[in-house]
Each structure stands twice: as structure tokens, then as C-alpha cells.
C-alpha positions in Angstrom: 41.3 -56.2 97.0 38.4 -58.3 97.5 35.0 -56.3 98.1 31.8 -57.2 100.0 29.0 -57.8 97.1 26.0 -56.7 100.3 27.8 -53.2 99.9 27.2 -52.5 103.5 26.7 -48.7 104.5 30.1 -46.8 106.5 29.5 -44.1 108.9 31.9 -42.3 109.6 32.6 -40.7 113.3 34.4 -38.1 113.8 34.3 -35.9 117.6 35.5 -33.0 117.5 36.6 -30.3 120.1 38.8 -27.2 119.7 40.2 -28.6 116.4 39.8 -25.6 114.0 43.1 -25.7 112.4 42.4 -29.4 111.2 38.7 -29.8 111.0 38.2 -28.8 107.9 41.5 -31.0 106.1 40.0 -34.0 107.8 36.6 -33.7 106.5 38.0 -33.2 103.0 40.5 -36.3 103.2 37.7 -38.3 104.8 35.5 -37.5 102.1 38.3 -38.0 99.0 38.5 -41.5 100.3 35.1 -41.6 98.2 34.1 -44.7 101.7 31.9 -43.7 103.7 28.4 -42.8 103.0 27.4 -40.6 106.3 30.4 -38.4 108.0 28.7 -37.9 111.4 30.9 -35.0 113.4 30.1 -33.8 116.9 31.4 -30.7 117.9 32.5 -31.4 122.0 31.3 -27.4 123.1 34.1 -26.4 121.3 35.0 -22.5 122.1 37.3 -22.1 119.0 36.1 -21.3 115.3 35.4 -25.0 115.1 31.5 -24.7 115.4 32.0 -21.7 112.9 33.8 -23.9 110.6 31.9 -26.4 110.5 28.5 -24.8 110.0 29.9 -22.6 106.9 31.3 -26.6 105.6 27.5 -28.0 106.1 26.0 -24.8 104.2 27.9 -25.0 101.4 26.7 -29.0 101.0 30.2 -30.1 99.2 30.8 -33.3 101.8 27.9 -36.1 100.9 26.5 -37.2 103.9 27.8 -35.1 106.6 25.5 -34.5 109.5 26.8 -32.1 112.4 25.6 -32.4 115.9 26.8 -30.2 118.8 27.1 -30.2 122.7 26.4 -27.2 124.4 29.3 -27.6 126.7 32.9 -30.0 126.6 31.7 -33.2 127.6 34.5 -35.1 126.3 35.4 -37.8 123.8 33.3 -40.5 125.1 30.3 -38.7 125.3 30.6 -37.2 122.2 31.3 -40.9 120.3 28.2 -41.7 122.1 26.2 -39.3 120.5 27.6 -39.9 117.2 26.3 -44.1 117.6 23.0 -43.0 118.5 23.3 -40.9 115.0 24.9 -43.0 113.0 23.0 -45.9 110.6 25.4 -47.5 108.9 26.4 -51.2 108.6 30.0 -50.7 109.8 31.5 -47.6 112.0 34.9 -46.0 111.7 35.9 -44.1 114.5 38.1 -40.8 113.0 40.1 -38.5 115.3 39.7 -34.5 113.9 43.1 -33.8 113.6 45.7 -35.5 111.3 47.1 -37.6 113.4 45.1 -40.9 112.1 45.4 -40.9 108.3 41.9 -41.9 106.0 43.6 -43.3 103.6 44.1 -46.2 105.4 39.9 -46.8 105.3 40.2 -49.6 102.7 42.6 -51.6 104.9 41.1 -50.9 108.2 37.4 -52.4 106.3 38.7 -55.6 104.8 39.3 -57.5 107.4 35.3 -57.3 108.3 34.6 -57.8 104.8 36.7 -60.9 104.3 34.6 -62.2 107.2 37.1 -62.9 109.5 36.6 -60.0 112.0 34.1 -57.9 113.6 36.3 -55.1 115.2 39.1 -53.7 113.7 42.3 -51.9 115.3 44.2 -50.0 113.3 47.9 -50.4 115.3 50.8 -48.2 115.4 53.2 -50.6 116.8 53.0 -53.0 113.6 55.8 -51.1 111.6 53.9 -49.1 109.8 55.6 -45.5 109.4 55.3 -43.1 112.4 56.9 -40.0 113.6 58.9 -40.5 116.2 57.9 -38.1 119.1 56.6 -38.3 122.6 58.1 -41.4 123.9 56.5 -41.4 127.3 53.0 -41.4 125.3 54.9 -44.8 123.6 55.5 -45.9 127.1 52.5 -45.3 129.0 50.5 -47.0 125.5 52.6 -50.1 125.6 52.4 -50.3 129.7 48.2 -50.4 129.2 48.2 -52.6 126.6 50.6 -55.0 128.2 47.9 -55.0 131.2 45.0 -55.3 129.0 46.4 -58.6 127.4 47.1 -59.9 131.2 43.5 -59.3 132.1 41.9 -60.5 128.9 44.0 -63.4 127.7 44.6 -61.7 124.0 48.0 -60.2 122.4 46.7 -56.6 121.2 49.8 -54.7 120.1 47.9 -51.2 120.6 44.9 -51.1 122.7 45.0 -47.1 123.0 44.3 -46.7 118.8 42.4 -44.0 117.9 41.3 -46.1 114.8 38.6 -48.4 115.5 36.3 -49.9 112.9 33.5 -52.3 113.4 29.9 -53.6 112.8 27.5 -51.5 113.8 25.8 -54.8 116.4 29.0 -54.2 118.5 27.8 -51.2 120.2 24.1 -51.4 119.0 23.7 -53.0 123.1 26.6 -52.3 124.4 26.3 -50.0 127.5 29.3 -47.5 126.9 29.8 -45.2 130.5 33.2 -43.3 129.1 32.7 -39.6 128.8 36.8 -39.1 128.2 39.5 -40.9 126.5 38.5 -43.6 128.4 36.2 -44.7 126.1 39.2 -46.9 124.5 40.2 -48.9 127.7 36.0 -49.6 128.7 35.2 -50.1 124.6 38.2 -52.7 124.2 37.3 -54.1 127.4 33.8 -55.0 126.6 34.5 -56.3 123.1 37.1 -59.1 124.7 34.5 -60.3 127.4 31.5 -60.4 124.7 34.0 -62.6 122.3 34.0 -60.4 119.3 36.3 -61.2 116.7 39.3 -58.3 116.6 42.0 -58.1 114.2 44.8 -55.8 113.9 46.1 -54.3 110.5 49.3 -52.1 110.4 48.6 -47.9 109.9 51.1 -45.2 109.5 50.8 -42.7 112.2 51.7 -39.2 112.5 51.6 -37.7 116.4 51.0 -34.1 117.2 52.8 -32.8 120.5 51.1 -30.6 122.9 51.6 -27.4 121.5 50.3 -28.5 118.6 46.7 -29.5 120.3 47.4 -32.6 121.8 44.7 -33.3 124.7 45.3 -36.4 126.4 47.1 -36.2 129.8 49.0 -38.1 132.1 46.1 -38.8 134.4 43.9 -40.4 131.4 46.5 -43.3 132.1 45.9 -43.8 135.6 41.9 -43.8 134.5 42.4 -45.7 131.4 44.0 -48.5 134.2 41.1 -47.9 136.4 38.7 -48.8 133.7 40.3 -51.6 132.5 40.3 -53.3 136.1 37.1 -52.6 136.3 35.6 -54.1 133.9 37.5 -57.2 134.0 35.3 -57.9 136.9 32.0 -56.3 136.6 29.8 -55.4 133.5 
């Protein structure tokens, strides 16, 4: 693998909200990786043992680089992504879900693309034939239906707009006006990097889906406002 000899800085962030059987795994596997040099987290009001969890993990000072920050009340995952970008200072940003779903191992992949030069946003798809478990086919479905429209709307051929794994420079959102408070931060994010011409590339990652009992938080009406976003912002800023 070809490294970047600048050694730019990686944040890093991770929102987090009601996720206290997996924060704690994530922030170790994030931090094994031996990547990033800040791990930003921000706790969404969470009402579980998450905030708990997470102090007694910043006390103890084992993960370099972690900063916590915490919302009073749920706010949801847009908002808190926002407050992690005002936080965060590195050179390039990974965005990491809090539970297992997304795996970190797939960090050095997900990063070279920006450090051969040839992109400035990174996707890390599920639909590239990477491995997956195979559960929650309407999820599939209602993916693949928005991505389909967000390729009509922007002229590109993303395979996997809805990824929870997005890397890029730190520039991209630096002046980017981001209005999402939910999940559709994906749909508004994606959106504004196609009309602002930023260079995106898609790399293959393995994926491993909870279901609902398990924690799962996106609904069917995210769908109906990821489809509103994306129509909006094809035509206004």
C-alpha cells in the first residue's frame, strides 16, 4: 500500500445514541486500527449506560485522542455529526457508526483512495461484493431505490448512496452548510458533494447489519425524507 509522505491528521467521528452494548467494542476496534489520531464521539442524549460508559472509558485515558462531547437531549444523527465537524481538526474525517455494523478495519482502504490523489470523498459501498449478512431485504430495497434516484438527479453511478462509511478531506464540509438533524444527513451530504464537483470514489466493504431488535434505528419514514432531501437540493442550495 502506498502511503501519503504529508502524514495528514484522521479524525475520527463517531455519534452515538443509546448504543451501550457496542460503544465500548467500537472504540477499542477503532483505536487497534492504530489510524486515526483524534476519535471524536458525541453522545446524542442518550438515556442508556452509554454516557456512563463512556465517561468511565475517557477517565481511564487508554484510547489516544478521544474527545467526548454530549447533547443534553436526542437530537439525532445529523446534528450530532455536526457537532463532531466543528470538533474535529484533522486533515481527513471518517465517519464511524457506534455499533458494529461498519467494520474499522476497513480504514486503510477507505483512506487510499484520497491519498493516491485521485479522490476527495470516499464511500465505503455494500453493494460491491464485498461480504454482508444477508438480512433485511426491504432496507436492500428501499437503499437501492434512493440511490437509483440519486444517480437520475445528479448524473453519477453511486452503487450505495445510504453508506454509513464516509471519508473525506476535512475542506469538504469546512463551508458546506449541512441542515440534516436525522439520517438525512446522507441524502443532503451526498447531494451537496455532486453539485460542488468533488471527486468521489467507491471502494468495496464487508458489512454486517443489525435488525431491529438488535438496535437498529432507522425507519421507514427516513426514506420518504431521505427522497425529500434529495429533490430538494437538486434544485436549491
Amino acid at each position: 500500500m502506498t502511503t501519503n509522505p504529508a502524514a495528514p491528521r484522521i479524525t475520527v467521528v463517531i455519534p452515538a445514541y443509546n448504543e451501550e452494548q457496542t460503544i465500548e467494542a467500537i472504540l477499542q476496534r477503532v483505536a487497534a486500527t492504530g489510524i486515526p489520531d483524534e476519535i471524536i464521539v458525541i453522545d446524542d442524549g442518550s438515556t442508556d449506560r452509554t454516557r456512563e460508559i463512556l465517561a468511565r472509558i475517557q477517565a481511564k485515558g487508554e484510547i489516544s485522542g478521544l474527545q467526548v462531547f454530549y447533547h443534553e437531549n436526542n437530537q439525532g444523527k445529523g446534528a450530532a455529526l455536526r457537532t463532531g465537524f466543528q470538533h474535529a481538526t484533522g486533515d481527513i474525517l471518517i465517519i464511524q457508526d457506534a455499533d458494529l455494523e461498519y467494520d474499522p478495519r476497513h480504514y486503510p482502504v477507505l483512506l487510499q483512495p484520497i491519498y493516491d490523489g485521485i479522490a476527495d470523498v470516499v464511500y465505503g459501498s455494500r453493494f460491491l461484493g464485498a461480504p454482508r449478512r444477508p438480512i433485511l431485504f426491504w432496507n436492500m430495497v428501499a437503499n437501492k431505490i434512493l440511490t437509483l434516484i440519486t444517480n437520475l438527479l445528479y448524473n453519477t453511478i453511486l452503487s450505495d448512496m445510504e453508506t454509513g462509511y464516509k471519508v473525506f478531506k476535512r475542506e469538504v464540509v469546512a463551508n458546506m452548510p449541512i441542515h440534516a438533524r436525522s439520517f438525512d444527513f446522507e441524502p443532503e451530504f451526498t447531494a451537496k458533494v455532486l453539485k460542488r464537483g468533488y471527486r468521489i470514489f467507491e471502494v468495496p466493504i464487508a458489512f454486517n447489519p443489525r435488525d431491529y431488535t438488535e438496535g437498529k434505528k432507522i425507519k421507514a419514514r427516513d426514506g420518504f425524507i431521505a427522497l425529500w432531501t434529495l429533490l430538494k437540493y437538486r434544485f436549491v442550495e
